[in-house]
PLY file of the C-alpha trace (Angstrom):
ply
format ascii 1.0
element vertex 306
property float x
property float y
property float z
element edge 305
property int vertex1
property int vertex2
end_header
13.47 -67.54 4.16
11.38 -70.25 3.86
12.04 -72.50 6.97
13.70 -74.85 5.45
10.54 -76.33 3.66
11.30 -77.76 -0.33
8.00 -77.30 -0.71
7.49 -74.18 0.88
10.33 -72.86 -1.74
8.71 -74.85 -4.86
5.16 -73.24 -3.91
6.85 -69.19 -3.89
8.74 -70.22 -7.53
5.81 -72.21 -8.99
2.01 -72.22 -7.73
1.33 -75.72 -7.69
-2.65 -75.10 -8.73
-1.86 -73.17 -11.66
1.47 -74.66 -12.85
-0.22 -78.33 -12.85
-2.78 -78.28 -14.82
0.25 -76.14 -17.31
2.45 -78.84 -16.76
-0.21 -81.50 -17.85
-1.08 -79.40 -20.95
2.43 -79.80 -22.00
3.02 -83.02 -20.81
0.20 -84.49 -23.28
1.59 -82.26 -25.53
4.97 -83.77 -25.67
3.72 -87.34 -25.32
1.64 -87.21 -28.80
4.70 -85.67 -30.34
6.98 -88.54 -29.57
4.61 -91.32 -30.20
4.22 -90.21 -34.11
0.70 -89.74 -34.07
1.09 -88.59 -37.48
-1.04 -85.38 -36.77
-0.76 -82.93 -39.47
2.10 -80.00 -37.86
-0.71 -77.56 -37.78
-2.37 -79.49 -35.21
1.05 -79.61 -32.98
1.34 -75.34 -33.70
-2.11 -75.43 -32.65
-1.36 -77.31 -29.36
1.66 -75.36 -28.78
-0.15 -71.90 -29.09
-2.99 -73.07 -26.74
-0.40 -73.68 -24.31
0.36 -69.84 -24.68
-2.88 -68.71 -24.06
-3.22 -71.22 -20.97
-0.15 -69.66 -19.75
-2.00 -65.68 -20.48
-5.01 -66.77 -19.17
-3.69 -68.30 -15.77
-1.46 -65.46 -14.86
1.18 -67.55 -15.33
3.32 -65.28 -17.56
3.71 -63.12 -14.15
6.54 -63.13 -11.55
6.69 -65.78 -9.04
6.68 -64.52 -5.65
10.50 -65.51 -5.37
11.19 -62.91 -8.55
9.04 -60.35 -6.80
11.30 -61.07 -3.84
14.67 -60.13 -5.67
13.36 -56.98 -8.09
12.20 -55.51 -4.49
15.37 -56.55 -3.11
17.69 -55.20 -6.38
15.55 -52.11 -6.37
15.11 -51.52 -2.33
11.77 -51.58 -2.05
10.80 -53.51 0.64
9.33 -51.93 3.69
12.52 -53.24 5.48
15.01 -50.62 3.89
13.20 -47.93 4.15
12.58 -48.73 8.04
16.36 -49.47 7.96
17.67 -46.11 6.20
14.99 -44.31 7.74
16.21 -45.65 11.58
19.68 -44.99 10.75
19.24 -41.42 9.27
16.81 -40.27 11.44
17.78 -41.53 14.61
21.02 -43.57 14.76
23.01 -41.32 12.99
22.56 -38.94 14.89
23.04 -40.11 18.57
25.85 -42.86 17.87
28.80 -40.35 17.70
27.60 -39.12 20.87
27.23 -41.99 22.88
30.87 -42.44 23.90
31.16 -38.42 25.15
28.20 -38.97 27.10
29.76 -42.20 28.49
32.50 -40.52 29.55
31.05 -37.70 31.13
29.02 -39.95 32.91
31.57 -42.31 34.26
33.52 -39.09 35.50
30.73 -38.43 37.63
30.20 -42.16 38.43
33.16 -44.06 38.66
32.07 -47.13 39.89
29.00 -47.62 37.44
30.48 -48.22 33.80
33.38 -50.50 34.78
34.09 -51.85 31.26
34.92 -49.44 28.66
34.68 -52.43 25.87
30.54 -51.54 26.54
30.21 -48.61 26.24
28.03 -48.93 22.74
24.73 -48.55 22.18
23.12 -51.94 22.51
20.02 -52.37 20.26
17.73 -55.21 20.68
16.02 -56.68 17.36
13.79 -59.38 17.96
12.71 -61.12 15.05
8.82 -61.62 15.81
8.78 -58.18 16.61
7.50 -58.11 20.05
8.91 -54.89 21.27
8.01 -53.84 25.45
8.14 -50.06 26.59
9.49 -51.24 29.55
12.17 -53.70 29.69
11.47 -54.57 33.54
8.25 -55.87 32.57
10.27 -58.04 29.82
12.88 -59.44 32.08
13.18 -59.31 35.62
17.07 -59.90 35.83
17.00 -56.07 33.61
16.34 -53.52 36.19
16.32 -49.72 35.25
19.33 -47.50 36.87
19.68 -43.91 35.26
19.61 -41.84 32.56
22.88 -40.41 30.36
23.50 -36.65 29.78
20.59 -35.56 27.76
21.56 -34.31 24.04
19.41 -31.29 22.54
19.03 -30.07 18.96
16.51 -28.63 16.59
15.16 -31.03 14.51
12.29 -30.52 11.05
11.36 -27.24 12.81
10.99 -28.73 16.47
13.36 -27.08 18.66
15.42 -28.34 21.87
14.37 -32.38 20.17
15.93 -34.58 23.07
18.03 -37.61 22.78
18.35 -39.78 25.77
19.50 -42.98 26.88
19.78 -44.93 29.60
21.58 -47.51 32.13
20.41 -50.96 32.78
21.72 -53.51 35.59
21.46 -57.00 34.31
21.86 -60.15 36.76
22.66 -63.35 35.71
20.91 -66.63 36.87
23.72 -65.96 39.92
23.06 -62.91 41.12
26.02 -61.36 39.64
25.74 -57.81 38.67
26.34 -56.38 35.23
25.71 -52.57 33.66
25.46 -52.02 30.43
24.22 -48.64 28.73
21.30 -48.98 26.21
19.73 -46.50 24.23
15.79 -45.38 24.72
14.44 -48.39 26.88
17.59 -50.77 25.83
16.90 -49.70 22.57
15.27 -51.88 21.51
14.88 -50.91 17.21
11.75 -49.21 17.37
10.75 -49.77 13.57
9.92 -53.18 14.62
6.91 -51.43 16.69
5.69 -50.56 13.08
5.80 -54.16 11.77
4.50 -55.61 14.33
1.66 -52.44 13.95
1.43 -53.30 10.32
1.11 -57.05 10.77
-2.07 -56.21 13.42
-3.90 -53.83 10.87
-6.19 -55.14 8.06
-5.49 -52.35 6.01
-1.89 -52.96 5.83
-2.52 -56.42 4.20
1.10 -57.62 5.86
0.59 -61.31 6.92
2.87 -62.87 10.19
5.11 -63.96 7.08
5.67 -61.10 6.19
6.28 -59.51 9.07
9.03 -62.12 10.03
10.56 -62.08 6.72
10.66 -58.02 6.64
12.16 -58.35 9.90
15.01 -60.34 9.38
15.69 -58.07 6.26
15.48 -55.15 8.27
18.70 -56.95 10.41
20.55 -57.18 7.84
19.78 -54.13 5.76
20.74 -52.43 8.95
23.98 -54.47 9.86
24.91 -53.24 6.19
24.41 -49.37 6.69
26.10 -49.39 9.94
29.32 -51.49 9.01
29.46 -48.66 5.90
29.28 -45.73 8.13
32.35 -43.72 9.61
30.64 -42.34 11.97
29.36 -45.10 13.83
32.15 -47.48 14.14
32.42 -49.02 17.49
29.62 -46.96 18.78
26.87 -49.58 18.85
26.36 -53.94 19.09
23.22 -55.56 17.17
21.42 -58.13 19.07
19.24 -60.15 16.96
17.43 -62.85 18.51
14.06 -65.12 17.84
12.91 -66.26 21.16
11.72 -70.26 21.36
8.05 -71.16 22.07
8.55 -72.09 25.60
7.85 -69.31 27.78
11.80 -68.30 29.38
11.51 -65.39 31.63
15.03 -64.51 31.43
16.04 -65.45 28.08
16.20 -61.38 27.08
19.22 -60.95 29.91
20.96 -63.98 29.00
21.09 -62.99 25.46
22.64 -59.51 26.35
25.10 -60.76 29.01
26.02 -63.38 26.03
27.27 -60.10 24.19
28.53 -58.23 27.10
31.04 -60.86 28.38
32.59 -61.63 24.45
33.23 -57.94 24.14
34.73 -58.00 27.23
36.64 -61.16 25.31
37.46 -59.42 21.87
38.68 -56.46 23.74
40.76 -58.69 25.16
42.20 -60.93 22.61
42.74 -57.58 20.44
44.54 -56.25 23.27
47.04 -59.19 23.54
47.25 -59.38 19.78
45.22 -62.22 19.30
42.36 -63.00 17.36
39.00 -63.58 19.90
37.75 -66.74 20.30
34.50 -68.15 21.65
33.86 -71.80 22.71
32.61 -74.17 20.19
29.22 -73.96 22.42
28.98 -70.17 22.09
28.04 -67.96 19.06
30.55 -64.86 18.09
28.40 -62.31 16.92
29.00 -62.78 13.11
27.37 -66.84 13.49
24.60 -65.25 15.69
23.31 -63.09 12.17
23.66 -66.94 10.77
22.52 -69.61 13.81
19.70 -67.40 15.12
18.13 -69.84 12.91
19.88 -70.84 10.25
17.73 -71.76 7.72
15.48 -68.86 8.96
17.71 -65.95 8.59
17.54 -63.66 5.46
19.88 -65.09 2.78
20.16 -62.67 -0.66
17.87 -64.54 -3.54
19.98 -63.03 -5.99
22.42 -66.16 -7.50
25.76 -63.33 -7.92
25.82 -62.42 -4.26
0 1
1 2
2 3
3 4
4 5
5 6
6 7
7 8
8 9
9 10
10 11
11 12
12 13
13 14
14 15
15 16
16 17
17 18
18 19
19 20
20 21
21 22
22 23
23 24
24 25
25 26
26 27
27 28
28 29
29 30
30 31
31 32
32 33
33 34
34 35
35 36
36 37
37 38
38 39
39 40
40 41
41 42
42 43
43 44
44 45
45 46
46 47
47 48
48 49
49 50
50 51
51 52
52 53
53 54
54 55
55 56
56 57
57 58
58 59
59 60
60 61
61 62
62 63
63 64
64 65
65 66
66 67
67 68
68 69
69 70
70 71
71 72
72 73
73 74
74 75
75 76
76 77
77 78
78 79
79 80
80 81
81 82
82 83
83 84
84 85
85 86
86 87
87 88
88 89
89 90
90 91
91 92
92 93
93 94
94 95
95 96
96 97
97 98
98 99
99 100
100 101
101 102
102 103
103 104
104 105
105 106
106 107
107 108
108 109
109 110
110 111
111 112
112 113
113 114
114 115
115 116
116 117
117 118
118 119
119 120
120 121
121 122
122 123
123 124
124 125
125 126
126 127
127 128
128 129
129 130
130 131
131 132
132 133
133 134
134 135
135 136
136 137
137 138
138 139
139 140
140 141
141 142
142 143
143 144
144 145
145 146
146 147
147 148
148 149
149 150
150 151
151 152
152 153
153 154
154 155
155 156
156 157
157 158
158 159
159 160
160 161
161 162
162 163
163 164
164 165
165 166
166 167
167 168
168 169
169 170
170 171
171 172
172 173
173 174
174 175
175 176
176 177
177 178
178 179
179 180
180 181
181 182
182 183
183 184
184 185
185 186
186 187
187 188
188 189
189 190
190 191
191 192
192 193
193 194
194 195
195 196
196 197
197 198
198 199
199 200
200 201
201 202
202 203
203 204
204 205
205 206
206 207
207 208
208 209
209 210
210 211
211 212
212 213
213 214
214 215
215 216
216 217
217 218
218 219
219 220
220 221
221 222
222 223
223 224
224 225
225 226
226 227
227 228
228 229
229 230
230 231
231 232
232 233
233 234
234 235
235 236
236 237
237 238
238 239
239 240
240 241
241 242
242 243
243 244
244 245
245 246
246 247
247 248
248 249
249 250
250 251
251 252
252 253
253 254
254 255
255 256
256 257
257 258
258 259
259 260
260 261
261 262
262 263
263 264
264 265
265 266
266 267
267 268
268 269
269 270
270 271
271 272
272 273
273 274
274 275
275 276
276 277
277 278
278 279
279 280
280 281
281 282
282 283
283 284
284 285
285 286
286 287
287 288
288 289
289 290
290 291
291 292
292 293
293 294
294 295
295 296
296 297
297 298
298 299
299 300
300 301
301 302
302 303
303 304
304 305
């Protein structure tokens, strides 16, 4: 949450420019009482209840950002769960038990397209600084666009005939090798991060880059949470988290998802033979990716009992 930086973490629990002249205050204080200045006690009560009123008159009898943190966290505040809930009731909910019908229906009709049944998920792209592209070929060369899945049609808050579509990507690796994968809405990438990145770019909104990366990596894991609670959606979808480096890699978007395709393809595997998947001590399984993205980076609860 705070990069790693001891000082970044002492600043959110104690404002330096307040808390030291506080802690100077009661420094002196403590000094004259240990070198028996033989001050009446009404002078020490005196000191002491100054203190008090330093600590009223600073602000410093108020929550630390850190305790602001966890209340919005114990109470779900942040802007990050209700993006989270919202996405998942709103949207997710309702298309993930779908996805594998329409899979089907579509591989009936084109054999030779959805070759690995271990993908057929909804793959939904979370990038961490927010940086969400309507068009993934403009994101990533190796990612070009292929079709569209059966459409599905309901009536939705008084619109009728809403429509839910997704569609069918082929991805090449750096050789040339061909993979498909089905993605939701433009690979799905989680559109709520289109409104943090929004908020982040509007004065009004007061929300700072901070912000918007910390809200972001809570809206990962408030939504890893829902979605590993919920019936409905189990093995229906794959979170791909990812925080792209500085340097400018114009296929680091296809690597990451061809990373996930091929260890489904091995977990499918290993379940099928009865053993337990595992992944080279150079590659991630998804549960380290929610922890290596970066480790130190990654939301981690405040609260001391979880």
């Amino acid at each position: 949450r705070h990069r790693g930086s001891f000082w970044r973490a002492l600043s959110a629990c104690f404002p330096l420019r307040w808390h030291g002249p506080m802690l100077l205050v009661c420094g002196s204080a403590y000094v004259a009482l240990h070198d028996g200045d033989e001050q009446p006690l009404g002078f020490h009560l005196g000191l002491a209840s100054l203190c008090q009123l330093l600590i009223l008159a600073l602000g410093l009898h108020k929550p630390s950002a850190v305790e602001i943190s966890e209340m919005s966290e114990r109470s779900k505040q942040n802007v990050a769960h209700g993006l989270a809930w919202s996405y998942y009731i709103g949207y997710l909910k309702i298309v993930l038990p779908r996805v594998k019908k329409s899979m089907e229906e579509f591989s009936r009709a084109n054999p030779s397209v959805l070759t690995y049944r271990e993908t057929w998920k909804l793959h939904i792209l979370i990038p961490l600084n927010c940086d969400v592209y309507d068009d993934l070929e403009k994101a990533d060369s190796n990612i070009q666009y292929l079709k569209d899945l059966t459409e599905t049609t309901l009536a939705r808050a008084g619109t009728k005939k809403r429509i839910y579509k997704h569609s069918l990507y082929t991805i090449r690796d750096e050789d040339n090798k061909v993979y498909r994968v089905q993605c939701g809405k433009s690979m799905e990438y989680a559109t709520p991060l289109q409104s943090l990145h929004a908020m982040s770019q509007d004065e009004c909104a007061a929300f700072s880059r901070e912000d918007r990366l910390e809200q972001a990596k809570l809206f990962y894991r408030t939504l890893e949470e829902i979605l590993k609670g919920s019936k409905e959606c189990v093995g229906t979808y794959r979170l791909i988290a990812y925080e792209e480096s500085g340097e400018v890699e114009p296929h680091f978007l296809s690597r990451e998802i061809l990373w996930h395709l091929r260890q489904q393809h091995r977990e499918e595997y290993a379940v099928g033979e009865g053993n337990h998947p595992h992944a080279p001590s150079t590659v991630l399984n998804s549960t380290d990716l929610s922890l290596q993205i970066s480790e130190s980076d990654l939301p981690q609860p405040l609260r001391s009992d979880c």
